[in-house]
C-alpha positions in Angstrom: 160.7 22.4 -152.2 164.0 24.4 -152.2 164.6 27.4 -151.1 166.8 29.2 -153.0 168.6 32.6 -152.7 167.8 35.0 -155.3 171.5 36.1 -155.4 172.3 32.5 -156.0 169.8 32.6 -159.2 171.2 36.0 -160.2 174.7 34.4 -160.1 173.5 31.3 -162.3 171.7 34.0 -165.0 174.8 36.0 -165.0 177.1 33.0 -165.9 174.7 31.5 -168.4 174.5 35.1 -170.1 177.8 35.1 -170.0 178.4 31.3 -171.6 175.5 32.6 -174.1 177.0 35.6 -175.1 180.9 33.8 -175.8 178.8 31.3 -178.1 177.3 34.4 -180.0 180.2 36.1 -180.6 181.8 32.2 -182.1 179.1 32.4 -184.1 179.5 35.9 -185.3 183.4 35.3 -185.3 183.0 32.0 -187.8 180.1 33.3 -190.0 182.3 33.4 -193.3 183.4 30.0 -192.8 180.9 28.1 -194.9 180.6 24.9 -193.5 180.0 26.3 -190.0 177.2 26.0 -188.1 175.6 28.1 -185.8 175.6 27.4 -182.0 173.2 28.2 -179.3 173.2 27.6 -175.5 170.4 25.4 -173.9 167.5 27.7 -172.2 168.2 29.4 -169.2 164.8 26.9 -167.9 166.6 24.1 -168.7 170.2 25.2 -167.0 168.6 26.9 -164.0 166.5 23.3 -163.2 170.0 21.6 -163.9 171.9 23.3 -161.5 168.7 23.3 -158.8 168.3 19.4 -159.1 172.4 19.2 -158.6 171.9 20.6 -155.1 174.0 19.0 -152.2 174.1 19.2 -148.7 177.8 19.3 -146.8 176.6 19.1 -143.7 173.5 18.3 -142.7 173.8 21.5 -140.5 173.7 23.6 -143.3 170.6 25.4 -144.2 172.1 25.8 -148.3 173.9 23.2 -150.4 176.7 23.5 -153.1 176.1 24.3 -156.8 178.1 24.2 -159.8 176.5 25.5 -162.9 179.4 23.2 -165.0 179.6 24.0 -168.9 176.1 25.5 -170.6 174.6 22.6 -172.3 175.5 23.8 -176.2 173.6 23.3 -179.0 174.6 22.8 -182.3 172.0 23.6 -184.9 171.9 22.5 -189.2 171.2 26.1 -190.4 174.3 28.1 -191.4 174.9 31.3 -189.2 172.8 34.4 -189.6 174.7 37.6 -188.7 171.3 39.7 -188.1 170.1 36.4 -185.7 173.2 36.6 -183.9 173.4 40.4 -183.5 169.7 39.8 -182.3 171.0 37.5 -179.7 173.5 39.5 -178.4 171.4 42.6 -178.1 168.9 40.2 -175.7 171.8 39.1 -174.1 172.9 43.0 -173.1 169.2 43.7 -171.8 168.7 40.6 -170.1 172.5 41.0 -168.5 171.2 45.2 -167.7 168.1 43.0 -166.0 170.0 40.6 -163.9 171.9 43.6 -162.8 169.0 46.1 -162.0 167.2 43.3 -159.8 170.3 42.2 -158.0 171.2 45.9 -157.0 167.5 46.5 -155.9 167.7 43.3 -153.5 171.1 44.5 -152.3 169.6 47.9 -151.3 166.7 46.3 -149.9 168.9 43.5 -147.9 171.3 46.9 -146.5 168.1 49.0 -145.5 167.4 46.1 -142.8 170.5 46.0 -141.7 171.1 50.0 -141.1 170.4 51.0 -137.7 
């Protein structure tokens, strides 16, 4: 098994929030156009095992490979857009982005208070 860096999954979580929230507002920003579906971004699961299972090694000397999280897999769904689904999404979107951020600064301040002298 991998180990991998929890900033490194932070960093992944931040862009796929950020890919989710761009197809939100699309969705928001096309809603009157009638023969427009919705779009959604694939899980963060699914994109998080992606990137993990794209690991490579530069050098066998390293102890972490290179990732590239690429383009969000996008969905496209048959239902017409919802405005209240969407605003719904981009509210989880702000919390879960408020999360990623809240954990990332504990582990920073944890990572500096071993580190101080």
């Amino acid at each position: 098994m991998e180990t991998t860096s929890i900033f490194s999954i932070a960093s992944t979580n931040a862009q796929w929030l950020s890919a989710r929230q761009a197809t939100v507002a699309g969705n928001i920003a096309n809603a009157n156009v009638s023969s427009y579906k919705s779009l959604d971004t694939a899980s963060f699961a699914d994109t998080l095992a992606n990137v993990t299972n794209k690991l490579e090694l530069t050098n066998a000397n390293h102890l972490t490979g290179t990732r590239s999280i690429g383009d969000v897999a996008i969905e496209r769904s048959t239902k017409n857009v919802s405005l209240e689904e969407e605003l719904v999404k981009s509210a989880e979107v702000r919390s879960q982005t408020e999360l990623n951020t809240a954990i990332t600064s504990s582990f920073h301040r944890m990572l500096l208070m071993t580190v101080k002298p």
